[in-house]
N, C-alpha and C positions, 0 to 999 in steps of 0.2 A: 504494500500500500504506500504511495507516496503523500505526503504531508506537504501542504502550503504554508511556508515558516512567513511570522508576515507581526509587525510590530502593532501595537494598539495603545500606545502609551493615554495615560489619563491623568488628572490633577484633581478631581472632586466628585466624591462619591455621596451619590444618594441610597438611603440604607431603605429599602422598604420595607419594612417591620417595625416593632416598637418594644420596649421594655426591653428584659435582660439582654438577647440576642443583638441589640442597635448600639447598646453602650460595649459590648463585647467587640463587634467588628467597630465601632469609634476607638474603640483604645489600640488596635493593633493600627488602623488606618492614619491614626494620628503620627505615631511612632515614625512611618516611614513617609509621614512630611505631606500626608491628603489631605484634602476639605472634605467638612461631612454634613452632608442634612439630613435631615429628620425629616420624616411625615407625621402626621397625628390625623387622629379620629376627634371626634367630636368630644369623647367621652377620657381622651389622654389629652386635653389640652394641659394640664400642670405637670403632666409623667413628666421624669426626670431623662428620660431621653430625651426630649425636645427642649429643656433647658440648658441639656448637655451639648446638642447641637452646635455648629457654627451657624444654620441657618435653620429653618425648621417652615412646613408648609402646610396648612391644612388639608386634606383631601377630603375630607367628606363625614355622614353621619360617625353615629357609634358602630351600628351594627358593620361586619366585615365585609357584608353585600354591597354598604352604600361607604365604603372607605378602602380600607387595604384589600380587597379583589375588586380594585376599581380601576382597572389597567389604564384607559385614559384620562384619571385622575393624575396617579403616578409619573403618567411620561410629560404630561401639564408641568407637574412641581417639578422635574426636574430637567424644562426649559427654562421653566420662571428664575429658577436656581441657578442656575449656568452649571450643572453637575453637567458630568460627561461618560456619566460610571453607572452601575446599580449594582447594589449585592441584594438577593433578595432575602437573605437571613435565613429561616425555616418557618416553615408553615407557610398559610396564605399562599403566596401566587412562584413560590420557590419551584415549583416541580410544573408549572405552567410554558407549556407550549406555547401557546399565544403569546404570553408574556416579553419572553426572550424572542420574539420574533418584531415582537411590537418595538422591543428596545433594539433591538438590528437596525429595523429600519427607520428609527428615529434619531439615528445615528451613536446610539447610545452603548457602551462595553457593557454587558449583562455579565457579571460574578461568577460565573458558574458555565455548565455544559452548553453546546450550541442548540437550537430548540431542534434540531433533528437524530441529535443523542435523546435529548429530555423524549422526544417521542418514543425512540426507540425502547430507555431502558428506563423514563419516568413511566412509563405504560406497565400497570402490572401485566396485563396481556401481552403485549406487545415484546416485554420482556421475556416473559414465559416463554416464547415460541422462540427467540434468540437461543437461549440457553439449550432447549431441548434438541434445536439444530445442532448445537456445537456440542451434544452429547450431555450435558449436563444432568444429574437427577433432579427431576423436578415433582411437586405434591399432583397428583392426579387432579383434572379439574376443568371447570369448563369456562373458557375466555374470550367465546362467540359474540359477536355482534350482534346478533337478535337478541334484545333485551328483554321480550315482552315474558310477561308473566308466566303463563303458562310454559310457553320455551324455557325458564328457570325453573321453575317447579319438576320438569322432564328430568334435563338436567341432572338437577341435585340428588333424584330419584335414582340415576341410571352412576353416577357414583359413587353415593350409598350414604346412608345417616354416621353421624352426623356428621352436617357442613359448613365450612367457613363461608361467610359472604364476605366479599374484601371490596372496595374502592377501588374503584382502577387508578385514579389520580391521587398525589398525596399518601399520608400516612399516618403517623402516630395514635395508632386505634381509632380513627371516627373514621365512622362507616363501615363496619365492623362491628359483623354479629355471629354468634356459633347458634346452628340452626340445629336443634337434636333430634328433629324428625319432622315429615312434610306436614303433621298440623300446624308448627312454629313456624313454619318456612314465612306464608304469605305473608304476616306482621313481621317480621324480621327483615326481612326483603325490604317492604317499603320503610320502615325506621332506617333499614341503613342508606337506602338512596338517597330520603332526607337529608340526614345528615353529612354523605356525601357531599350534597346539592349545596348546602350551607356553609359546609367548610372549605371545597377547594373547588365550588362551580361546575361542578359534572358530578350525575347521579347515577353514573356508569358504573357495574360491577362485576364483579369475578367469582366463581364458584371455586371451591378447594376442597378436598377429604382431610378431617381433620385428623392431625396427628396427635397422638394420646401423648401425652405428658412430654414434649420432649425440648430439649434447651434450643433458646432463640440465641443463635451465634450471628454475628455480622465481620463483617472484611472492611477494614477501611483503605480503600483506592484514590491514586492521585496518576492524571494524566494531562501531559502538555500536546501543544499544535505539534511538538518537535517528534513526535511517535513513541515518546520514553513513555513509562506506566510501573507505577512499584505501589505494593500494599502494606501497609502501616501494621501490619497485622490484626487481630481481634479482637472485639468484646464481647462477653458475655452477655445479654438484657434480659435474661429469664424471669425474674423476679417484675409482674406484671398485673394489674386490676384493670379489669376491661380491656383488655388488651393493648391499654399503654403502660409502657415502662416506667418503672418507680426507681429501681438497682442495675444501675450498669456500671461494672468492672470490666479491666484491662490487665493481665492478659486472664481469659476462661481456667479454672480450673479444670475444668472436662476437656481442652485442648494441648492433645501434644504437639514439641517440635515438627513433627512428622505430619501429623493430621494439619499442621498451619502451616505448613509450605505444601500441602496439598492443595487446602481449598484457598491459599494463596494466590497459586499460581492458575489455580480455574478463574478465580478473580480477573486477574492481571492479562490473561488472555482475552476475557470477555470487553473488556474496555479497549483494547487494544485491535479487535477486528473492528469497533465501530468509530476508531478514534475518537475517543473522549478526551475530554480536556476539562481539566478543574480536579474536585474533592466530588467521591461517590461513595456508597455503601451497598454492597452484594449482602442479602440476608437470609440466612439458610435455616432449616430447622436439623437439629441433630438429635438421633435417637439414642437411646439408652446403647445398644450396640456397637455406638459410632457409626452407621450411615447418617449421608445428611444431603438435606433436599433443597433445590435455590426455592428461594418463595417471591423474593422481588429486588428490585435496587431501589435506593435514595438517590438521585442525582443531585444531591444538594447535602450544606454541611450539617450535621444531624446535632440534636442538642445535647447529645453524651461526649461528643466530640472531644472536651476537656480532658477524659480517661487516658487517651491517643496522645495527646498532647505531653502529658502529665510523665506517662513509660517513654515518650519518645524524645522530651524535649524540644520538639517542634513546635511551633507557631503553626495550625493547620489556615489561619483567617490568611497571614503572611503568603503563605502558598498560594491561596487561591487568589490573592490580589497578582503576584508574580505571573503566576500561568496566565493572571487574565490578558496583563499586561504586553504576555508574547513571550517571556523571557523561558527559558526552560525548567525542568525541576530541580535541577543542580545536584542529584541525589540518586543515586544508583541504590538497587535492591540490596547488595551486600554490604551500603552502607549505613543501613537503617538498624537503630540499636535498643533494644529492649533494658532499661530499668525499673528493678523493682514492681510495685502495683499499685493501681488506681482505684479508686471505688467513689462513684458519683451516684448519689439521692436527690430524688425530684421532691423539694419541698411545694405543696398543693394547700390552697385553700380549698379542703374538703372536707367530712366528716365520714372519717372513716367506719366509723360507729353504725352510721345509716348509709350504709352501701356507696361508701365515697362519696355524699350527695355535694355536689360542687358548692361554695359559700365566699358571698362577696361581703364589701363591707368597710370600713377603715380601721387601718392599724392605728391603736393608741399609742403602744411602743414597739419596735425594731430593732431589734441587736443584732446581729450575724458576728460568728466564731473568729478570733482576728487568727487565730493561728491556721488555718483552712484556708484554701480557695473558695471562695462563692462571686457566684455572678447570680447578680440580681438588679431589679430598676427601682428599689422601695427606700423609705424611709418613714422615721413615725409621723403620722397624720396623713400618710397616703389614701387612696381608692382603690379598691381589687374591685374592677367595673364589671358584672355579670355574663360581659359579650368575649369574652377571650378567653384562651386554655386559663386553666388552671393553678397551673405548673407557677409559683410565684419568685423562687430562688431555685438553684443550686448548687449543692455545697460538696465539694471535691478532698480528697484527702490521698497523700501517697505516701508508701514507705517502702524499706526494702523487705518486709512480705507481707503477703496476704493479709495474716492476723493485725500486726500492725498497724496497716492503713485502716483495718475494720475496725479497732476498738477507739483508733484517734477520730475517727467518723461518728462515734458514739458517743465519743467525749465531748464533741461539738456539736451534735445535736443537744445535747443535753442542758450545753450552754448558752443554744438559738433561742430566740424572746421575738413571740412573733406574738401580742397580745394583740385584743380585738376582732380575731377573725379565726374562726376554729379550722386549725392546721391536723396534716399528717404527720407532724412531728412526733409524737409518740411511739405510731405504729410504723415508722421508718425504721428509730430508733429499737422496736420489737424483733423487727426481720433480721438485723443483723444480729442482733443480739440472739435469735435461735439457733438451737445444734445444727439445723440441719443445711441452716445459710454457712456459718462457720466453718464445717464439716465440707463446703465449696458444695453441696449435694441439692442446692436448690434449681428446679424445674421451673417449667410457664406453671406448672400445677402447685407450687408453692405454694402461695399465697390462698386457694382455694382448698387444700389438705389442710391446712394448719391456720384456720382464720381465726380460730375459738380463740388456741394459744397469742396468736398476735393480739387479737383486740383486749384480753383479760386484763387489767389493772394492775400495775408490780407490786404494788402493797395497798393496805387501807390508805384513804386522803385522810389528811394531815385534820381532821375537823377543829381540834382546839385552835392550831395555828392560825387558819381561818378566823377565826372568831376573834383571835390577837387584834390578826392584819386590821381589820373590820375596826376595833376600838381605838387601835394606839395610831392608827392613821386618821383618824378625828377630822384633824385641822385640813387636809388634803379633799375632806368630804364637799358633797353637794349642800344646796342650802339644805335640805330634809332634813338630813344627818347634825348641825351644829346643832351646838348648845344639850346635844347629850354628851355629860360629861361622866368618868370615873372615877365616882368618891371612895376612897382608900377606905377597904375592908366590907364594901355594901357588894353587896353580889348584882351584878345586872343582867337580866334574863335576855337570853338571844334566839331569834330563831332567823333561820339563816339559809338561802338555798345553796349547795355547792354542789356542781354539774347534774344540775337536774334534779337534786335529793334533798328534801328537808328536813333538819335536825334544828332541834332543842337543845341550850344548854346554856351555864350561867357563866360568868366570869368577873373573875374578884379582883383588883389592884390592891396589892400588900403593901402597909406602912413602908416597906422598906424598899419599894420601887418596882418589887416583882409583881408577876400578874399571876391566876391560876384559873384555867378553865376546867371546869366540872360538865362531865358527860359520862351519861349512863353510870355513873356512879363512882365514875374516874375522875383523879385531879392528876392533870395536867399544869406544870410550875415553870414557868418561863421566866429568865432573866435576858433583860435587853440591854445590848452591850453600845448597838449604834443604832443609830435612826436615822435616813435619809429619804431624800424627797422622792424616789423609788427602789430605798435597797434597805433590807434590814439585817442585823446579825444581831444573833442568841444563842443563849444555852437551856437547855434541854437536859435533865438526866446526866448531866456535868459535860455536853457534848457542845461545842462553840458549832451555830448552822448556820447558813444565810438562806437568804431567798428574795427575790426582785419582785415588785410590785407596781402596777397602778393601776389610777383609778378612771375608770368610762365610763360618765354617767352615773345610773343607778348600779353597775358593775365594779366590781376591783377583783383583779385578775394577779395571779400572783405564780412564779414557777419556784418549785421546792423543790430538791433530790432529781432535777430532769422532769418536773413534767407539771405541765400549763394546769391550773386551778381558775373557775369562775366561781367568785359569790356574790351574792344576791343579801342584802339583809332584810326580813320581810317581818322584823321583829314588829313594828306598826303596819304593817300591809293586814286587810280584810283574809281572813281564810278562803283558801279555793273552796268552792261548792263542792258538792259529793258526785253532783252530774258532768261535772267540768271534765271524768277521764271518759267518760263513755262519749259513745259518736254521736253527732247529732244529724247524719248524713250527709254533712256539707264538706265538702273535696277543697281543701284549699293548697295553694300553692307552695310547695315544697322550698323554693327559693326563687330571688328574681333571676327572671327567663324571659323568652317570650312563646307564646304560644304556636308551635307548628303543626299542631291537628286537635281538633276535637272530634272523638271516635263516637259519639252517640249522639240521639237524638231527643227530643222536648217528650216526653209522653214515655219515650223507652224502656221498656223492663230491665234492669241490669240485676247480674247476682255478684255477691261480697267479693272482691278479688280481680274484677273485669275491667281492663283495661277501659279508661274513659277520657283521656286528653293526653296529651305528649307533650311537656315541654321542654325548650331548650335552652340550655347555662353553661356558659363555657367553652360553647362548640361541642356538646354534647347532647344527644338525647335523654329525656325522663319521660318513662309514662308513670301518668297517675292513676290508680285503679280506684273503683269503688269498696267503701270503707263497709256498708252495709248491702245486701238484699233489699230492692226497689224500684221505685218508675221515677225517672228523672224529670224533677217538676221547675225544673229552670237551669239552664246553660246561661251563666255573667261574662262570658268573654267569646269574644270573635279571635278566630284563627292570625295571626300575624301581630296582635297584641302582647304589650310589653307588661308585665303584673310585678306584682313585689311578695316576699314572701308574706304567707297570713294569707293573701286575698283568695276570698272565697270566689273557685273559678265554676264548681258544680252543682247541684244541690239534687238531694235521693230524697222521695220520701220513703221513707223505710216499709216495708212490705214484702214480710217472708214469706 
């Protein structure tokens, strides 16, 4: 194959993405002497990417339909701009064909593969039939054109249960759904075109036979105009919910030397017959036997990408701006060197508790680990806006082994302070800390084997201390709160919510400065050594402890021993009614979203459990089902509507 060697120098890049990934490629872009703009939504007017900017341009609403997949918005900002660059970051319009075709002929360098790679091997189909030509094992499946319904249902039939439905465009689990048999097909089908549809503008999809438990391995690939092509070697991403990744380490404990110059060099072939140029990811499934199957490529830089870096010493942003450039890789396969290990955690506004349910909101306070890498776009008094991933930091850790980098990962979660917005910080901090992640023995099936053990609570919550934080932070309180004070030796009764759970209990300040909280028949003796405007240290049992606090509103939120506390003091709040826990029929919204199907109709019979609205948060799908047995006596929202959590969007009347 011969190559057209041909220069494309630039001086200002327009980054189209926002948050971590924009301030990520601004720090490498700055380094080697670029301009950078920003884009923003409507709804990231204050993000700190667009303050970080050299220039910054609005594109459009909140949602990602009327802003970042708004290709002639984009190539607008960055004439207005005088950019002459684009990196598309990940997600959004990064794996878009159209895209890189629009910046060609706008005269514009697009960051990454040329859009007739991006077709070939941004195409989960299209990829598919690459690979299986050049011999490759690929998941059984079907990657046909005719989309229509029934042709899918045949299909997934002719297979066999159960099936993956996969996006053909894009990645990181949306649009993506495991189909366990053809009565789940037809709703699964459409949820994932949806969301498809939402996230990367094509409701096109892929059929696959799923494979039973087996690890997600990926190749990280780098290829210039000049015909050179070398892979970074792997990572591990098995550790997964919904089928996005939470755990990705570098290099796989399930990979030997042998097995990664294997699927290495299938890698490094496959880029190389269709000359690609830039940063890619071949992603394979590997069985318990060691076979392993190609499932798709990333033509774009992936957001674990750090892990690579981190064993490699590499700049991967640095590369992809060179290659863009013209310039070559400067780096032969036998030059590429492996230290050590990497372990990167997707810290998520989500609640793991309730099936990861995505949750926006404002941090009160924000700390990140100083000893750690983390790339993130927050600080305190930010917005996690409803309309974007999840994913709100990531936080990197490497050592020279495995164990190492694992428990310095642990260590710093433990000392992340993400208050105001219910995180996965805990059950991050859980996975690694199990035998079987330790043990390097964790699958895709991880997380769904051992959910009980992840979510269970490391010990009883602290309830006295709570009760402390509550009194001896007084002066910090809301107006409600002044003016109750602690007269030395009177007992003052508490009652108090902490995550969800009310307790009773009294607590006493001792002449001599100490406090004692009394519960269930326990005295609890604290002595306060320091007091600050959000940090306290005590002793306990003759034990010197701290713990970080403040206060949100009618909230104060406090992390002790690793792990995020809220409470509530409802010591003058009315008691909940007794009807308050039973249903009253009414379907309310689980978090704000916007509304992408109501599944029922005014008058319709539904029974307890039946799927009745679908919203979407995050770039994800929800369905909401019915809570009771009934006939649906009112539908409050229209399809395409924006709600807030609480609003009542259904209403049953109950009839069993």
């Amino acid at each position: 194959m011969s190559f057209e060697v041909r220069r494309t120098p630039f001086r200002k890049i327009l980054i189209a993405n926002r948050g971590e990934i924009a301030l990520r490629v601004m720090r490498t872009a700055r380094r080697l002497g670029y301009g950078v703009v920003a884009v923003y939504s409507g709804a990231d007017r204050d993000a700190i990417h667009v303050r970080e900017a050299d220039e910054a341009v609005r594109i459009g609403a909140a949602l990602p339909s009327q802003s970042y997949l708004r290709i002639d918005a984009i190539i607008a900002a960055a004439k207005t701009s005088g950019a002459d660059a684009v990196h598309p970051g990940y997600g959004f319009l990064a794996e878009n064909e159209d895209f890189a075709v629009a910046c060609r002929d706008a005269g514009l360098v697009f960051i990454g593969p040329s859009p007739e790679s991006i077709k070939a091997m941004g195409n989960k189909a299209g990829a598919k039939a690459i690979m299986q030509a050049a011999g490759v094992p690929c998941v059984p499946g079907y990657q046909g054109a005719d989309q229509g319904d029934a042709v899918m249902l045949a299909e997934a039939n002719k297979i066999g249960f159960p099936v993956m439905i996969k996006a053909v465009a894009g990645g990181g689990g949306r649009g993506m759904r495991l189909a366990p048999d053809a009565a789940a097909f037809p709703d699964l089908l459409r949820s994932a075109r949806s969301e498809a549809q939402g996230a990367f503008g094509d409701p096109a999809v892929i059929l696959e036979r799923a494979v039973v438990n087996p690890r997600h391995i990926e190749i990280q690939v780098f290829g210039d105009r000049h015909g050179n092509a070398i892979h970074l070697g792997e990572r591990d991403c098995s550790v997964q919910r919904r089928h996005q990744k939470l755990i990705e380490e570098a290099p796989s404990p399930a990979v030997s030397p042998e097995l990664r110059a294997r699927i290495g060099a299938i890698a490094v072939k496959a880029i190389q017959s269709i000359g690609y140029e830039g940063a890619g990811t071949l992603e394979f499934l590997l069985d318990g036997n060691g076979n392993f199957y190609f499932m798709e490529m990333n033509t774009r830089l992936q957001v674990e990408h750090p892990v690579t870096e981190a064993i490699t010493g590499l700049d991967l942003v640095e590369m992809q701006l060179r290659v863009a450039s013209g310039e070559p890789l400067g780096l032969r396969q036998d030059e590429v060197q492996f230290s050590g290990h990497a372990i990167e955690v997707r810290l998520c506004s989500e609640d793991a508790a309730h099936d990861f349910m995505p949750q926006s909101g404002r941090l009160a306070l924000w700390q990140m680990p100083n000893e750690l890498r983390v790339e993130h776009a927050l600080q305190s008094g930010s917005e996690i806006p409803p309309f974007y991933d999840s994913m709100i930091a990531k936080i990197i850790s490497h050592g020279a082994t495995r164990d190492q980098a694992r428990r310095a990962l642990i260590h710093g979660l433990e000392n992340t302070i993400a208050f105001g917005v219910t995180t996965n910080q805990a059950f991050l901090a859980a996975c690694l800390r199990h035998p079987a992640f330790a043990a390097g023995e964790a699958t895709t099936a991880f997380i769904g084997q051992h959910r009980d053990d992840l979510l269970a609570p490391r010990a009883a919550t602290d309830v006295p201390l709570a009760a402390l934080l509550l009194v001896v932070t007084d002066r910090h309180a809301p107006p409600w709160r002044k003016g109750r004070t602690l007269a030395a030796t009177f007992p003052v009764p508490l009652r108090i919510e902490l995550d969800g759970k009310i307790h009773e209990l009294e607590i006493v300040r001792e002449r001599g400065g100490g406090h004692v909280a009394s519960l269930g028949g326990k005295d609890v003796r604290f002595e306060i050594d320091e007091l600050g405007c959000d940090r306290i240290r005590f002793r306990v049992n003759g034990l010197t402890e701290s713990a970080r606090f403040v206060r949100d509103g009618d909230q104060l939120h406090f992390l002790h021993r690793g792990s995020h506390n809220s409470i509530r003091d409802l010591t003058l709040a009315a008691p909940a009614s007794a009807a308050a826990g039973g249903s009253d029929g009414r379907v309310r919204a689980a978090m704000n979203g916007r509304v992408v199907a109501v599944l029922v109709r005014q008058g319709e019979r539904v029974v307890a459990g039946q799927p009745v609205m679908t919203l979407e948060a995050m770039k994800m799908e929800h369905v909401h089902t019915a809570p009771v047995t009934g006939t649906i006596s009112a539908i409050d929202v229209v399809e395409g509507e924006q709600v807030m959590t609480g609003k009542i969007v259904i209403e049953i009347e109950p009839n069993p």
